[in-house]
mmCIF file of the C-alpha atoms, coordinates in Angstrom:
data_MODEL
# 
_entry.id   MODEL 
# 
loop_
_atom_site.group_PDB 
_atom_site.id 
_atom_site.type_symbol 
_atom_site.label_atom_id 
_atom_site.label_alt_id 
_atom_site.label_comp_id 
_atom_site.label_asym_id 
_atom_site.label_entity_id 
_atom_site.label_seq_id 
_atom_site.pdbx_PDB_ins_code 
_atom_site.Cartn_x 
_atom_site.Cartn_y 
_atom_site.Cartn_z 
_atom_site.occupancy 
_atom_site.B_iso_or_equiv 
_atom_site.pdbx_formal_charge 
_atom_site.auth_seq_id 
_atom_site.auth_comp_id 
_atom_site.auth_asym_id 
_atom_site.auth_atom_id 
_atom_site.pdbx_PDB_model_num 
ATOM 1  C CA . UNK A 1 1  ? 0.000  0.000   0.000   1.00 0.00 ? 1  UNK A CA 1 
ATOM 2  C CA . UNK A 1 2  ? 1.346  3.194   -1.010  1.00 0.00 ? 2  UNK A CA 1 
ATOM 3  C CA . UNK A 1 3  ? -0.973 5.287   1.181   1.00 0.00 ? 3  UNK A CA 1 
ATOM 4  C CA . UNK A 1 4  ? -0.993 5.002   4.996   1.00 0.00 ? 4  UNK A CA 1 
ATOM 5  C CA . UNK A 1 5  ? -4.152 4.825   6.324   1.00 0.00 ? 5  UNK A CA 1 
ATOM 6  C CA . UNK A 1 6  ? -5.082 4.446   10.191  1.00 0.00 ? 6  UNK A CA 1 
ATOM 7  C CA . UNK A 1 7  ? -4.872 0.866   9.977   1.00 0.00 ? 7  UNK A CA 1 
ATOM 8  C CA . UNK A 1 8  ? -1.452 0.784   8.688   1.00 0.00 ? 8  UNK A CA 1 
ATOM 9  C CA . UNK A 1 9  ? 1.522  -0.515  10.890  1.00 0.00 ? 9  UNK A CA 1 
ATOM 10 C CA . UNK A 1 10 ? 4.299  1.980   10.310  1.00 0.00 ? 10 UNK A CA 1 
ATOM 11 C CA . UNK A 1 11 ? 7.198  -0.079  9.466   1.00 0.00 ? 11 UNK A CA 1 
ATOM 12 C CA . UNK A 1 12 ? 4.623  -2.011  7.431   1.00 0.00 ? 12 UNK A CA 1 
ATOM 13 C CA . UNK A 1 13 ? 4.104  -0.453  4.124   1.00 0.00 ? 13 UNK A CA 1 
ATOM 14 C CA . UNK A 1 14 ? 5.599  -0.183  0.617   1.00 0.00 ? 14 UNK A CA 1 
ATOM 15 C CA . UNK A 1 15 ? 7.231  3.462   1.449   1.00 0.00 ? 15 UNK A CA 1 
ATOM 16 C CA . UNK A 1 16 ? 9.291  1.747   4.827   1.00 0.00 ? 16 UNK A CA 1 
ATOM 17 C CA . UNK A 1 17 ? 10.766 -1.299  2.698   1.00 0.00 ? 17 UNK A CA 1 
ATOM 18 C CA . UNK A 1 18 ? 11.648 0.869   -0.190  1.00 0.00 ? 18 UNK A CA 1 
ATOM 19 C CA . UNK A 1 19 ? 13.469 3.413   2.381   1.00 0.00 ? 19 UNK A CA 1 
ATOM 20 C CA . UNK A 1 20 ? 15.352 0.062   3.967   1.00 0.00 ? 20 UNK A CA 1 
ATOM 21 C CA . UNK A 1 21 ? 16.077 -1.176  0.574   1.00 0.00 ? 21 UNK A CA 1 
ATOM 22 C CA . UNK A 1 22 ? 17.587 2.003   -0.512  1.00 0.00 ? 22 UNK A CA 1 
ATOM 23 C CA . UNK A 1 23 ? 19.426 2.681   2.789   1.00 0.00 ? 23 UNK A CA 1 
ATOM 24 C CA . UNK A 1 24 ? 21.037 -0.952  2.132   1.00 0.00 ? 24 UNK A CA 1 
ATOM 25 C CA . UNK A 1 25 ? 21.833 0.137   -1.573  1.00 0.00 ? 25 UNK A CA 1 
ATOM 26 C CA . UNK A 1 26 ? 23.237 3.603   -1.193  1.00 0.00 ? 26 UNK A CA 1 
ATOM 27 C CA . UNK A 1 27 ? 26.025 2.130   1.353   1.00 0.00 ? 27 UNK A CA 1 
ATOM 28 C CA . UNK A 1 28 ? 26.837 -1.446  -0.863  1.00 0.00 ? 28 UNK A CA 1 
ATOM 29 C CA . UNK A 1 29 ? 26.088 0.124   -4.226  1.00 0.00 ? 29 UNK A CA 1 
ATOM 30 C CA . UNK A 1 30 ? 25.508 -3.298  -5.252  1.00 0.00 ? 30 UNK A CA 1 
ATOM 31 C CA . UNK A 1 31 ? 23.216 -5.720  -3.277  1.00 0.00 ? 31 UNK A CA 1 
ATOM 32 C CA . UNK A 1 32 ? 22.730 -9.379  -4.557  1.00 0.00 ? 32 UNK A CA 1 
ATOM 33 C CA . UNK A 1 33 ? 18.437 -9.850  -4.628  1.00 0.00 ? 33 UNK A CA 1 
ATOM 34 C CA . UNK A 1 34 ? 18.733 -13.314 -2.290  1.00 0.00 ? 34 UNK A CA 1 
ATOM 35 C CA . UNK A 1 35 ? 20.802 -11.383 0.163   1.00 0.00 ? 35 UNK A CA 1 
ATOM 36 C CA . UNK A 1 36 ? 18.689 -8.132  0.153   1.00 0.00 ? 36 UNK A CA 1 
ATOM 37 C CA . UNK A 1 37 ? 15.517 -10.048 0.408   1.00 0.00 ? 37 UNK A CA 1 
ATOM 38 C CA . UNK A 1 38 ? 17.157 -11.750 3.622   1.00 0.00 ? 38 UNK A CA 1 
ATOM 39 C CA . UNK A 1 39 ? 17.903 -8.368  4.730   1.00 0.00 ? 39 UNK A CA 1 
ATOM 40 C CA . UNK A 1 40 ? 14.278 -7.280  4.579   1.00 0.00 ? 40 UNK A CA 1 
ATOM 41 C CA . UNK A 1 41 ? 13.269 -10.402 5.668   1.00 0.00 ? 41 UNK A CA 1 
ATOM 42 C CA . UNK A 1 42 ? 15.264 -9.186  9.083   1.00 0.00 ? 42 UNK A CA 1 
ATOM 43 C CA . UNK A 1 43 ? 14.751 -6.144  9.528   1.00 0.00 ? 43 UNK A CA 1 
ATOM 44 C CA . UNK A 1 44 ? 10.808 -6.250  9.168   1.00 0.00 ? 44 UNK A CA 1 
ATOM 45 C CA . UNK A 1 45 ? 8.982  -9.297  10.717  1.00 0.00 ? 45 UNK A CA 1 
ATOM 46 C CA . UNK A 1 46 ? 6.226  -10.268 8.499   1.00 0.00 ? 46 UNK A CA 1 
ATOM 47 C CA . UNK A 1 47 ? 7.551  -7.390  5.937   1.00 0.00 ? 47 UNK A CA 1 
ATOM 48 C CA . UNK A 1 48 ? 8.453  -9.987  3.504   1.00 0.00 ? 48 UNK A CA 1 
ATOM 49 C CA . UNK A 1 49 ? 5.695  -10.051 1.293   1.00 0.00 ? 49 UNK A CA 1 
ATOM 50 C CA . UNK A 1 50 ? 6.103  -6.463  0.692   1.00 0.00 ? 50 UNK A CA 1 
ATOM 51 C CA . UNK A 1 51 ? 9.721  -7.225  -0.991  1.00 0.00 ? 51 UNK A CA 1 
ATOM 52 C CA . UNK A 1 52 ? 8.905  -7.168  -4.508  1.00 0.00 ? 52 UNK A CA 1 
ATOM 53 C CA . UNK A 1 53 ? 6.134  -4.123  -4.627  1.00 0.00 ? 53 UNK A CA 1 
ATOM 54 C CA . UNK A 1 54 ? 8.844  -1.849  -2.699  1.00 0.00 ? 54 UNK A CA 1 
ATOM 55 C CA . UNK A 1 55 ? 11.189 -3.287  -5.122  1.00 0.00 ? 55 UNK A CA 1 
ATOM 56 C CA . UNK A 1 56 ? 8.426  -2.374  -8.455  1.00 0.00 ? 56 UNK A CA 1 
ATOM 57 C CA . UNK A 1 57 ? 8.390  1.127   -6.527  1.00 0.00 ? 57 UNK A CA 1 
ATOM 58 C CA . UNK A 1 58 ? 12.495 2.221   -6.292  1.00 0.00 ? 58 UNK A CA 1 
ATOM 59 C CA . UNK A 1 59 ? 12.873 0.797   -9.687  1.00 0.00 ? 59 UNK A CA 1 
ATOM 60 C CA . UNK A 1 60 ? 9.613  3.349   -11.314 1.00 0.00 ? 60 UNK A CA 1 
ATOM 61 C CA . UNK A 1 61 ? 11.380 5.430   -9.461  1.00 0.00 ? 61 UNK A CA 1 
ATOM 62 C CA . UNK A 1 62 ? 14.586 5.210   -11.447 1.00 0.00 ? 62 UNK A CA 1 
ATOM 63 C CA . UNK A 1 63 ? 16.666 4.589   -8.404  1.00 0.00 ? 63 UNK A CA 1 
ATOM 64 C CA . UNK A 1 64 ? 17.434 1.285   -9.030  1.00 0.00 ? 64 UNK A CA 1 
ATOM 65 C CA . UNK A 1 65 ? 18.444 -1.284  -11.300 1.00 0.00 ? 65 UNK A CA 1 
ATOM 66 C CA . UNK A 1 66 ? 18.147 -4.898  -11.946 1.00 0.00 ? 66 UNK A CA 1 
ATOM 67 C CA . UNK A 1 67 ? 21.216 -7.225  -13.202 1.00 0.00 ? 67 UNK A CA 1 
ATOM 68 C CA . UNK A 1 68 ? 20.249 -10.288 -14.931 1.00 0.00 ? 68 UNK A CA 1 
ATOM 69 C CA . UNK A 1 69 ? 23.644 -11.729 -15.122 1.00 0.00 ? 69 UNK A CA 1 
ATOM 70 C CA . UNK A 1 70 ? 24.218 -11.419 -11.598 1.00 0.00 ? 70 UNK A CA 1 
ATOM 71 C CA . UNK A 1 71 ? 21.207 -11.347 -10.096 1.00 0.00 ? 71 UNK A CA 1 
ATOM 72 C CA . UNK A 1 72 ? 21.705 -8.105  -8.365  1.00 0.00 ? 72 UNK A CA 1 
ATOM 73 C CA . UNK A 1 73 ? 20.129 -5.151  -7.495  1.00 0.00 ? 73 UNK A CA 1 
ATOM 74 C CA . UNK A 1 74 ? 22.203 -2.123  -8.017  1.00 0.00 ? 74 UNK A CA 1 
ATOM 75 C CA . UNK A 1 75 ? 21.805 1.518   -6.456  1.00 0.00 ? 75 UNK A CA 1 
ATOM 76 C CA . UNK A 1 76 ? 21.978 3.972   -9.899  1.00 0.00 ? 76 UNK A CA 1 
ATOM 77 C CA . UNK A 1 77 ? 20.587 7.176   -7.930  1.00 0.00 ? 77 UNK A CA 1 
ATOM 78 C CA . UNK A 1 78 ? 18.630 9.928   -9.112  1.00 0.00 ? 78 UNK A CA 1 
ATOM 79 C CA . UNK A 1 79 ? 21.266 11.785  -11.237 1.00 0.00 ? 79 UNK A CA 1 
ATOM 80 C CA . UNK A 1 80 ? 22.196 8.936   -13.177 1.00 0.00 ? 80 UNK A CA 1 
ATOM 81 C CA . UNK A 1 81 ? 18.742 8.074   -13.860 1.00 0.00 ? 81 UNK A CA 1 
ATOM 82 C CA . UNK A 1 82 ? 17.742 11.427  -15.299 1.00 0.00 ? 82 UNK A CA 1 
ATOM 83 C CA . UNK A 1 83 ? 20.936 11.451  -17.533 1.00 0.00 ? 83 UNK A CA 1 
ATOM 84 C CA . UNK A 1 84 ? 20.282 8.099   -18.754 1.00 0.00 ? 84 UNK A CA 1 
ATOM 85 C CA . UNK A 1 85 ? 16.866 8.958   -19.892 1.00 0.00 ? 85 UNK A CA 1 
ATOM 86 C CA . UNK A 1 86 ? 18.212 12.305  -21.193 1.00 0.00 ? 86 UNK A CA 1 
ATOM 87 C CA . UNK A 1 87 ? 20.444 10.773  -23.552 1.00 0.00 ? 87 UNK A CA 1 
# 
């Protein structure tokens, strides 16, 4: 859910994952998808079925992007994004 309601738990919602995935990603630059999953997995209890929508989100975002060969998330930031679709 990208809206909070009054019902919503917090630490429970697309925005919270997406801000722990990209905290992860900004430090490592490069995050393998097993290993950042197990990272959600973690740091949320119960958060991990919100793993792939927060995952959807960063990438419409342009803040992230996916590695096929390595299976690997990787941290491309706002500035490259914009540049890349400038080009």
């Amino acid at each position: 859910m990208l809206r909070p309601n009054k019902h919503s738990h917090p630490d429970k919602t697309i925005v919270s994952i997406a801000y722990l995935m990209l905290a992860r990603l900004r430090k490592k630059r490069l995050e393998g998808y097993d290993a950042l999953r197990r990272h959600i997995r973690r740091s949320v209890p119960g958060g991990d079925y919100l793993f792939v929508p927060a995952l959807s989100f960063l990438y419409l975002l342009g803040l992230i992007d996916y590695r096929g060969k390595t299976d690997s998330i990787e941290y491309v930031g706002p500035n490259e994004a914009i540049e890349a679709v400038h080009q």
